[in-house]
DOGU-406988 format. One line per 4 residues: number of its first residue (from 1); for each residue x, y, z of N, C-alpha, C. Coordinates in nm, 3 decimals, padded with zeros to 5 digits. Layout:
<torgus>
NUM = X,Y,Z,X,Y,Z,X,Y,Z ~ ...
</torgus>
This chain:
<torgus>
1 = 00.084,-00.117,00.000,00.000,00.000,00.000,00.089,00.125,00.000 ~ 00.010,00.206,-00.091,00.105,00.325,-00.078,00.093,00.446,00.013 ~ 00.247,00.524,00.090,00.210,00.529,00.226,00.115,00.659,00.271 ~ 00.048,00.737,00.107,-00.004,00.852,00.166,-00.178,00.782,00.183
5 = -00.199,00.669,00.048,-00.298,00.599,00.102,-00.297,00.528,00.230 ~ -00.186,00.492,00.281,-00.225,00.427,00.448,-00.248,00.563,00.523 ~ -00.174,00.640,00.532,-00.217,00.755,00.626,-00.379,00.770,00.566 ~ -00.426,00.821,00.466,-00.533,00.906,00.433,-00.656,00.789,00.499
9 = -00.605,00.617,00.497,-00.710,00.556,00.555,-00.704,00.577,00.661 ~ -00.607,00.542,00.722,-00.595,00.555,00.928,-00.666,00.687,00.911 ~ -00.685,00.775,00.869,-00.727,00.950,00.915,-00.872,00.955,00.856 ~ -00.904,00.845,00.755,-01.093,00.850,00.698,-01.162,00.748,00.793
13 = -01.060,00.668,00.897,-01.128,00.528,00.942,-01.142,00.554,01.097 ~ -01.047,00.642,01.173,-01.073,00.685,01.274,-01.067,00.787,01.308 ~ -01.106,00.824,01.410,-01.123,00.954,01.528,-00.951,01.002,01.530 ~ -00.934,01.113,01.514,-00.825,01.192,01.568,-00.801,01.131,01.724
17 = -00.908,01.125,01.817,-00.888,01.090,01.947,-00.845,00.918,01.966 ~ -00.884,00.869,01.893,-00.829,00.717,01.867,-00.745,00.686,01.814 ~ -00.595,00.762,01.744,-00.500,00.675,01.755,-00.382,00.670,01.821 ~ -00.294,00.551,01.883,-00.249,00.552,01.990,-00.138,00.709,02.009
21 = -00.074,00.741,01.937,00.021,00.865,01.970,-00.115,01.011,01.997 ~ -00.208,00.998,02.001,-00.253,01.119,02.013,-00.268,01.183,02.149 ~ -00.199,01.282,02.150,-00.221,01.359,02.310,-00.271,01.459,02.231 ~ -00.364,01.523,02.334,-00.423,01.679,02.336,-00.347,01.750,02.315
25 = -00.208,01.792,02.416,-00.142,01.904,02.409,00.013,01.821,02.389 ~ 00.072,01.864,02.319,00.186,01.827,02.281,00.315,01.882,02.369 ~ 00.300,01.881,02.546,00.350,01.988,02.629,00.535,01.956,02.611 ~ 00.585,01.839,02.579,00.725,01.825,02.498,00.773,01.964,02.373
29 = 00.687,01.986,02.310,00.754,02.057,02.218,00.685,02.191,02.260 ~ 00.583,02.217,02.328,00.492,02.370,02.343,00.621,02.383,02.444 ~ 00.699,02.320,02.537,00.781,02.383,02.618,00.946,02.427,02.579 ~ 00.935,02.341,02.461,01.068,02.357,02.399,01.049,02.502,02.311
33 = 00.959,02.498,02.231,00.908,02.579,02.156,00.958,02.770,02.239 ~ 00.847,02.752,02.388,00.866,02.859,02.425,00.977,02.925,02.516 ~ 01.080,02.818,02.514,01.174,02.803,02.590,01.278,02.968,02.471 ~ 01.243,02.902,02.367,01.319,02.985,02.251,01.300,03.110,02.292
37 = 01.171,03.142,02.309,01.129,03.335,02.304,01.120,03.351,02.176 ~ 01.059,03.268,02.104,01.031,03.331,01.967,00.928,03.478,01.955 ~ 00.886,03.550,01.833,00.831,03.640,01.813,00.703,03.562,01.785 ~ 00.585,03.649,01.790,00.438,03.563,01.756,00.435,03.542,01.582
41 = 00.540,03.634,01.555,00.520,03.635,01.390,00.628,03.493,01.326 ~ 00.710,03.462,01.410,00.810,03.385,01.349,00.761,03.220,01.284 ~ 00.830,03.232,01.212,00.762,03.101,01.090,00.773,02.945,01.145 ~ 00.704,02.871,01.198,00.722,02.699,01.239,00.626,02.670,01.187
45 = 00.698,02.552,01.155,00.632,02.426,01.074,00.676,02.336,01.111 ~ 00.532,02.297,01.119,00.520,02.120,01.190,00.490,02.019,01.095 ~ 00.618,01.944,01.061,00.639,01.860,00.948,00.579,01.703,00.995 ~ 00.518,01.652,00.909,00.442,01.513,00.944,00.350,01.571,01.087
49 = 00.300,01.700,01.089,00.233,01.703,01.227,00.048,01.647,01.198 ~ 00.030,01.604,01.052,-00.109,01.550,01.060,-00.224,01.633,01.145 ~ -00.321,01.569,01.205,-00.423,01.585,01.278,-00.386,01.687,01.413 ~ -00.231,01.711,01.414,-00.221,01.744,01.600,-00.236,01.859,01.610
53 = -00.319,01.873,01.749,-00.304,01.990,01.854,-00.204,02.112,01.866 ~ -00.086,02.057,01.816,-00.007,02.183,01.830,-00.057,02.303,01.776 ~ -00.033,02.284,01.648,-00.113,02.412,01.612,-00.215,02.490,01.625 ~ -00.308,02.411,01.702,-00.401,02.465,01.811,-00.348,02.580,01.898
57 = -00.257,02.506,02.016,-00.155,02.576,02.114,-00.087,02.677,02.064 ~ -00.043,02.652,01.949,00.056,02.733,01.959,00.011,02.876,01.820 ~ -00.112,02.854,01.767,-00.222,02.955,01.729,-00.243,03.049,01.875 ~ -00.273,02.961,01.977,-00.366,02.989,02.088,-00.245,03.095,02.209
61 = -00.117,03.082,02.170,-00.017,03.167,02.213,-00.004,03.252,02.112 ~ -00.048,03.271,02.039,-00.081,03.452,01.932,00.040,03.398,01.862 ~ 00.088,03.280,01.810,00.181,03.274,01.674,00.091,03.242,01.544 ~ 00.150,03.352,01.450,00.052,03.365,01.305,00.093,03.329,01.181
65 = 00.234,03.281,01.222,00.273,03.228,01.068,00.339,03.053,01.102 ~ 00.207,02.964,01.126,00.219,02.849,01.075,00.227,02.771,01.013 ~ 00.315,02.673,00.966,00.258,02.582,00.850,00.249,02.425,00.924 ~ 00.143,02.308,00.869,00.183,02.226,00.925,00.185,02.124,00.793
69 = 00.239,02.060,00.789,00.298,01.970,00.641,00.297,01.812,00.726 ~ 00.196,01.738,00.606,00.167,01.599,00.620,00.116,01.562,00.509 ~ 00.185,01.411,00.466,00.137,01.288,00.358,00.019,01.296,00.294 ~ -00.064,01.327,00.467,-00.204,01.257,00.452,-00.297,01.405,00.425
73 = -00.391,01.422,00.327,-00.488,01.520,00.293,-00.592,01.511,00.400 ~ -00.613,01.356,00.435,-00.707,01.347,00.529,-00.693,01.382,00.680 ~ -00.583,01.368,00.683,-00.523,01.424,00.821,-00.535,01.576,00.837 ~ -00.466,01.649,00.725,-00.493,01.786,00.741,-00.634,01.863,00.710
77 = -00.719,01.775,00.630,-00.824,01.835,00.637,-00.938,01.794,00.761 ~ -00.882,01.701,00.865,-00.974,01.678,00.985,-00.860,01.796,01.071 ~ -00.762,01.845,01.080,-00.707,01.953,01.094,-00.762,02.108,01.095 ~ -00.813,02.145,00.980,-00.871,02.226,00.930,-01.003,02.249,00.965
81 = -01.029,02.120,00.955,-01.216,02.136,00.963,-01.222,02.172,01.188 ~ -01.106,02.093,01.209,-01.136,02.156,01.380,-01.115,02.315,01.401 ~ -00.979,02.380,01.317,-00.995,02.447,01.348,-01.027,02.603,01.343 ~ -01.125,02.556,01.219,-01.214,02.639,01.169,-01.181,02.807,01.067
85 = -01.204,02.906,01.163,-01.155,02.983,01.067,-01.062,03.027,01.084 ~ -00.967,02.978,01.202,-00.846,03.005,01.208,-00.745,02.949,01.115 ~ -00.743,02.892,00.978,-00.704,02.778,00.895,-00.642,02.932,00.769 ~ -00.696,03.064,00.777,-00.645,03.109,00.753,-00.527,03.146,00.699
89 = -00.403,03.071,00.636,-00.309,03.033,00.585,-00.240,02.956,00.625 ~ -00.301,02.865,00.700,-00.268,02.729,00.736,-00.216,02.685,00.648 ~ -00.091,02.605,00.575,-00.040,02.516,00.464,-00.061,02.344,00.500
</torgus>
């Protein structure tokens, strides 16, 4: 199987909340992250970050230039669809 079709099934077949790596808050990297002192404008991207929360958090700390980059379409568009109209130049 090819691997953006395995992701896009795991992400059409279950719940974001059902598969085993999923935490709510990703507090490993939100602490590394703010450890930096970045600016709210400065550019991160969360590569293979799929379905996750971070970009939630770290929207939710006033940073505006996100990208998050993944395989799966289905992943980023159950991404998107949570978080609504903040998707705003979401990549």
């Amino acid at each position: 199987m090819e691997r953006r079709t395995h992701w896009d099934n795991i992400y059409s077949t279950k719940p974001v909340t059902g598969v085993s790596w999923f935490r709510e808050h990703l507090e490993p990297s939100l602490e590394l992250i703010d450890s930096l002192g970045l600016q709210p404008d400065a550019h991160i991207i969360d590569i293979g970050g799929g379905a996750s929360t971070l970009v939630d958090d770290l929207a939710g700390r006033g940073f505006t230039n996100l990208t998050v980059l993944d395989i799966s379409e289905a992943a980023l568009d159950k991404a998107k669809e949570r978080l609504g109209q903040r998707t705003t130049g979401l990549n």
